[in-house]
C-alpha positions in Angstrom: 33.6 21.1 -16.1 30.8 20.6 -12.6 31.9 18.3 -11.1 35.8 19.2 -10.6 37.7 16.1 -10.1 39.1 16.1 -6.1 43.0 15.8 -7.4 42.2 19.1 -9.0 40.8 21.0 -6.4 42.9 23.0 -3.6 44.7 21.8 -0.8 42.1 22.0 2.0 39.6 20.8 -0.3 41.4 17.6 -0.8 42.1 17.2 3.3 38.6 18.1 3.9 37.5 15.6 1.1 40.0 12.9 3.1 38.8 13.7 6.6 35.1 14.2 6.0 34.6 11.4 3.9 35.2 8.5 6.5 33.4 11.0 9.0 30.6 11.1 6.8 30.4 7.4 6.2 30.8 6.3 10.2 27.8 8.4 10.9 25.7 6.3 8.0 26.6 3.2 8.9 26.5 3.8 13.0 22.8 2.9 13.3 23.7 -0.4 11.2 27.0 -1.1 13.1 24.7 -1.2 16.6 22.7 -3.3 15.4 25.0 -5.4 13.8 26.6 -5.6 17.7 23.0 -5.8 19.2 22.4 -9.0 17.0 25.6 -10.9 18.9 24.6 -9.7 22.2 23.4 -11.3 25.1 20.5 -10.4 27.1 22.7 -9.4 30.1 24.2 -6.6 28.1 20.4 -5.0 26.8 19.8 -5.4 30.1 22.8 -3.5 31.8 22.5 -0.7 29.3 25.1 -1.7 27.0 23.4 -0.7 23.7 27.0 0.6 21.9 29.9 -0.6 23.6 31.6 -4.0 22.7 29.3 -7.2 23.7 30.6 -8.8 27.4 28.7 -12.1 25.4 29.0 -12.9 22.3 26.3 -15.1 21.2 26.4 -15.1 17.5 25.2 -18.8 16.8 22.9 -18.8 19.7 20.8 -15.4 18.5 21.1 -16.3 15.0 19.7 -19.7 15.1 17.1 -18.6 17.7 15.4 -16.7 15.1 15.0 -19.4 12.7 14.6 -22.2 15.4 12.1 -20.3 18.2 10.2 -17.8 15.8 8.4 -17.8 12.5 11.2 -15.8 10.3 11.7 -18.6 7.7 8.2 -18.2 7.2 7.8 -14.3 6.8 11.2 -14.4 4.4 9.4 -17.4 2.1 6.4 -14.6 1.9 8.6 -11.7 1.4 10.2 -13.3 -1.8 6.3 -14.6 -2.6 5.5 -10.9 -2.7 8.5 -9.6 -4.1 9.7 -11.6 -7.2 5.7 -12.2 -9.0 5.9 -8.2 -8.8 8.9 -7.4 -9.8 8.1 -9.7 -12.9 4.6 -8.7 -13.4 5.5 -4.6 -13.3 8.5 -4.7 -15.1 5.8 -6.6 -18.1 3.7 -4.2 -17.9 6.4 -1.3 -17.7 7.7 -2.6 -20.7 4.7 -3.1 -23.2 3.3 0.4 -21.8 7.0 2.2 -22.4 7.0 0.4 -25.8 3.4 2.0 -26.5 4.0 5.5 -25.3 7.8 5.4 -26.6 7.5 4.4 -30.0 3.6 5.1 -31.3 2.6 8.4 -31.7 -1.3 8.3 -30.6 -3.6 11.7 -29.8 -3.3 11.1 -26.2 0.1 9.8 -25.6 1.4 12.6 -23.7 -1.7 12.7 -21.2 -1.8 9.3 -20.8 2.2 8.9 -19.4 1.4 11.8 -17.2 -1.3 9.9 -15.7 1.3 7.3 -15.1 3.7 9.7 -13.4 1.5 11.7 -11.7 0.2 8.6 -9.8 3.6 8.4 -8.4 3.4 11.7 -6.7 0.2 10.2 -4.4 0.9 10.0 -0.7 0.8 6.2 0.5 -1.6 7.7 3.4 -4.6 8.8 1.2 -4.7 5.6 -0.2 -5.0 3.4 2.5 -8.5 3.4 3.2 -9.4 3.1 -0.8 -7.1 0.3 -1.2 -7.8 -1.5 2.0 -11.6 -1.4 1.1 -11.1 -2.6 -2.3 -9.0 -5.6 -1.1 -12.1 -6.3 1.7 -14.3 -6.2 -1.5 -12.7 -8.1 -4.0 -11.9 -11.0 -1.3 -8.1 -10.4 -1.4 -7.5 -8.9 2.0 -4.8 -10.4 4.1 -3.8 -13.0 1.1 -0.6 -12.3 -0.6 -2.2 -12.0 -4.1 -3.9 -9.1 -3.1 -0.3 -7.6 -2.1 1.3 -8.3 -5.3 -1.8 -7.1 -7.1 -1.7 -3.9 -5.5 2.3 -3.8 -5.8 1.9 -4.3 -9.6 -0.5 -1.4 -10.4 1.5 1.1 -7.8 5.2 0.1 -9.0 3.7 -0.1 -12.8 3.5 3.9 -13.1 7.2 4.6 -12.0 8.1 1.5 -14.3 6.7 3.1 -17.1 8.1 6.4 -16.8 11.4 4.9 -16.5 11.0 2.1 -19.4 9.5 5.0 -22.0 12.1 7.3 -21.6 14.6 4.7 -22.2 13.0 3.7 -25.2 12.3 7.0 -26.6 15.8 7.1 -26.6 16.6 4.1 -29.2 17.0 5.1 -32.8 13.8 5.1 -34.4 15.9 3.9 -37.7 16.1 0.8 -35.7 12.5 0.2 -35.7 11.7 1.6 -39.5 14.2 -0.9 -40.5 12.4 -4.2 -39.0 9.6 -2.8 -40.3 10.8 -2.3 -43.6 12.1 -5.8 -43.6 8.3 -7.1 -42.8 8.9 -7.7 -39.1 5.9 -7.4 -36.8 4.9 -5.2 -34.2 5.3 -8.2 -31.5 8.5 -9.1 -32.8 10.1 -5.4 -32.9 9.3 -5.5 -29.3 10.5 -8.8 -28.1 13.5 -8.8 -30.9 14.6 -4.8 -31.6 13.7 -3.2 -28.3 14.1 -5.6 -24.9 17.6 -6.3 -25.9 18.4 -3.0 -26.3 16.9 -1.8 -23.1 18.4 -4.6 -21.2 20.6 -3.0 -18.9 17.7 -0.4 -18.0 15.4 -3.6 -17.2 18.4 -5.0 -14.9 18.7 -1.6 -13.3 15.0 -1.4 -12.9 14.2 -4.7 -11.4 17.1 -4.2 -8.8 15.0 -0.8 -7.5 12.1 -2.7 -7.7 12.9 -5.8 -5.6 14.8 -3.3 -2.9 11.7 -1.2 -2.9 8.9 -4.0 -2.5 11.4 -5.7 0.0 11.6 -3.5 2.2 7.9 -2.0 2.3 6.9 -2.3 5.5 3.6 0.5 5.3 1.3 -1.9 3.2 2.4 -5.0 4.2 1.0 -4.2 7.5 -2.0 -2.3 5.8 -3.2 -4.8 3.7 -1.6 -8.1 5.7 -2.8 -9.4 9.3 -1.9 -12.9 9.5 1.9 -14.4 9.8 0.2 -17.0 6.9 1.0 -14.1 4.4 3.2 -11.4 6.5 6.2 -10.1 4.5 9.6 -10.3 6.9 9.4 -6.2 7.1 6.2 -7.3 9.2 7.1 -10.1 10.9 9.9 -8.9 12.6 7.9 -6.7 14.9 6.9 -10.1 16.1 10.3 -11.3 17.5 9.9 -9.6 20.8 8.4 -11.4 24.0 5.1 -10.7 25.0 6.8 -9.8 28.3 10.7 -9.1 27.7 11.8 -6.8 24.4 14.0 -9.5 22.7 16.5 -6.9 20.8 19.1 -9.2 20.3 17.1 -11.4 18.1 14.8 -8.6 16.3 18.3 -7.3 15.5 19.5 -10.6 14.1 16.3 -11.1 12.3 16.8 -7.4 10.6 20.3 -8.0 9.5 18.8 -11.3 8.0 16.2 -9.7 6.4 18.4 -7.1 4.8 20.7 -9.9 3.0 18.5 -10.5 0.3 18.4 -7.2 -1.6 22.2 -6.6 -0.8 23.2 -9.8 -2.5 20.9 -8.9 -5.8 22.5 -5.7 -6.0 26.3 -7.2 -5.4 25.1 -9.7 -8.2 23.5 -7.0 -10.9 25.8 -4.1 -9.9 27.5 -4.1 -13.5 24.3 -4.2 -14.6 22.7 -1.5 -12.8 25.3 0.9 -12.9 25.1 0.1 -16.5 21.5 0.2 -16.3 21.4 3.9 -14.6 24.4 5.5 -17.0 22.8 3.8 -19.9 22.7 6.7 -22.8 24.4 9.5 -20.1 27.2 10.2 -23.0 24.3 10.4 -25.8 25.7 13.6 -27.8 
């Protein structure tokens, strides 16, 4: 059976599997170990070159509270999670009711109309810039963060759905005949039969969600101007002098920013993984 466990394979498949591995990982995580060391460093060190070598200075307390004390990251992280957690809830609604529909009813367009849903997800970001950005001028909601989540909402909604209807299509139907049989409504099938079932997928889904809206960077510069409403994966572009690139504390300020999204997943992992392998061993 694909894929062959590694204490089955040959010899030099298991040393290559033991030396390539930790290789393999060293080379992912280089670009986030320099700038792990860039975010302790002192200014003497950017300035002498030292971009990978050890730090002659360590200044961990003074970098790290520069960027909350000198510059506006407190303020771009309160908008990040502003952005973030109204559209992770309002997609992962929407995702739901519209996987219910398209999972469960059988409807003369129900195949078109969840291939209009994943087909939206194959649209560049790039050709829908100017659209989007006009639309935002028009409505009034250009540079506010309700714009952003609006727009988040209806983009993230189409890969919610595709993911939320196949996991529902896969529930047994008998569970559904049978609340109905038993006189239970439509509205309570949904909120009583199916969310708990599809709970793990929901947990799963709202973790790729919050990573993915967290770390946009494209249209929070697109549709945002201000720091009133910039996200952190904005803001941090700020950080630097107007004179002197400050590395040290754009570094600490990106290995702030990343904390958020690696805590939730630490927190849901069980969840997600469950989420992700939910009805793999389906016969």
């Amino acid at each position: 059976m694909f894929p062959t466990p590694i204490a089955n394979t040959s010899l030099p498949t298991r040393l290559l599997y033991k030396v390539g591995l930790p290789v393999a990982l060293l080379v992912w995580l280089l670009p986030i170990i320099a700038v792990a060391f860039t975010s302790v460093r002192g200014l003497g060190d950017l300035s002498s070159g030292n971009y990978w070598g050890l730090p002659t200075d360590w200044r961990i307390i003074e970098n790290y509270s520069a960027v909350f004390n000198n510059t506006p990251l407190a303020t771009y992280i309160l908008n990040s999670f502003l952005v973030t957690i109204p559209t992770v809830i309002g997609a992962l609604t929407l995702a739901c009711m519209a996987g219910f529909a398209l999972g469960v009813y059988r409807f003369k367009f129900n195949l078109l109309v969840f291939f209009i849903f994943v087909g939206g997800n194959f649209i560049p970001f790039q050709i829908l810039m100017v659209p989007v950005r006009d639309l935002s001028l028009r409505l009034g909601l250009y540079d506010t963060i309700t714009g952003l989540v609006l727009f988040h909402i209806a983009f993230q909604t189409g890969f919610c759905t595709f993911f939320m209807r196949n996991f529902i299509r896969e529930l047994p139907r008998e569970l559904i005949e049978a609340a109905r049989v038993e006189g239970a409504s439509e509205i309570q099938i949904f909120f009583k039969v199916v969310l708990p079932l599809v709970r793990p997928a929901v947990a799963a889904l709202s973790v790729l969600i919050f990573t993915f809206i967290w770390n946009d960077y494209f249209w929070a510069t697109v549709l945002i101007q201000g720091s009133h409403a910039m996200p952190v994966t904005g803001g941090l572009k700020s950080l630097n002098g107007i004179w002197v690139a400050q590395w040290h504390l754009v570094s600490a300020g990106s290995i702030v920013a990343a904390m958020p999204p690696v805590l939730i997943f630490f927190l849901m992992q069980k969840h997600f993984i469950a989420g992700l392998t939910f009805g793999a061993t389906k016969g």
